[in-house]
C-alpha positions, 0 to 999 in steps of 0.5 A: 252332293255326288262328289262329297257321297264319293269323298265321304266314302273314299276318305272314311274307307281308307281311314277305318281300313287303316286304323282297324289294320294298326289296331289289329297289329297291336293287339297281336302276341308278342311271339307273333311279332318277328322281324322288323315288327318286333322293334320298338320304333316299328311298333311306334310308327304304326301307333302313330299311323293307326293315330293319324288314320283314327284322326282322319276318320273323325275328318271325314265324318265330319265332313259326311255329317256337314254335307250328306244326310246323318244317316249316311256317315253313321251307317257307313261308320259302324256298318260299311266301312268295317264288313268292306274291311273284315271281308275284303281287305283284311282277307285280300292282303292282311294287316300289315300290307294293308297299313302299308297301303293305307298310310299313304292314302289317309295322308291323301286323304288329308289333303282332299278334305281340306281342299274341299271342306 
C-alpha cells in the first residue's frame, strides 16, 4: 500500500507539474515569446510535452484509483498536486525550466507505472 501512496504521488506530481507548466507556456502572448519559444517547432515540442505529461497523469490516477482509496487520487488531483505546483514550483523555477525538468521525469514516470501496474 505504501509503495503504490509513493508512486501515486510521485508520478501525478510530475505529470500535473509538467503539464499545467506546458499549458502556462502556451497561453503566454506572442510578445512574450522570444527567443527560441517563439519558433514554431519549440511551440510544438512543448504541445506534445504538455500531451505526454496530461496522458501520464490520467496514468497515474488510474493506477492511484486501482490500488489506493478513491478519495485519495482525487483530492490529490484537484487539490495537492496543482497548490504544491502554483506555490512552489512554479514560483521556485518558473514555466520553462520547470517543463525542462518535468519531461524527463514524466518519461520516467511512464516506465515506472508500467513495470508496477
Amino acid at each position: 500500500m505504501f509503495t503504490f501512496l509513493i508512486i501515486f504521488l510521485v508520478t501525478g506530481f510530475v505529470s500535473m507539474s509538467a503539464a499545467l507548466s506546458a499549458g502556462a507556456i502556451n497561453k503566454r502572448p506572442a510578445e512574450e515569446k522570444v527567443g527560441k519559444l517563439a519558433e514554431r517547432n519549440t511551440q510544438v515540442a512543448i504541445i506534445m510535452a504538455g500531451n505526454l505529461a496530461a496522458l501520464t497523469l490520467i496514468g497515474a490516477m488510474a493506477f492511484g484509483m486501482l490500488n489506493l482509496e478513491w478519495w485519495i487520487p482525487l483530492v490529490c488531483m484537484f487539490v495537492s498536486f496543482p497548490v504544491v505546483h502554483l506555490l512552489v514550483m512554479q514560483r521556485l523555477l518558473g514555466d520553462v525550466k520547470n517543463l525542462i525538468l518535468m519531461t524527463p521525469l514524466v518519461i520516467g514516470s511512464i516506465a515506472t507505472l508500467y513495470y508496477y501496474w
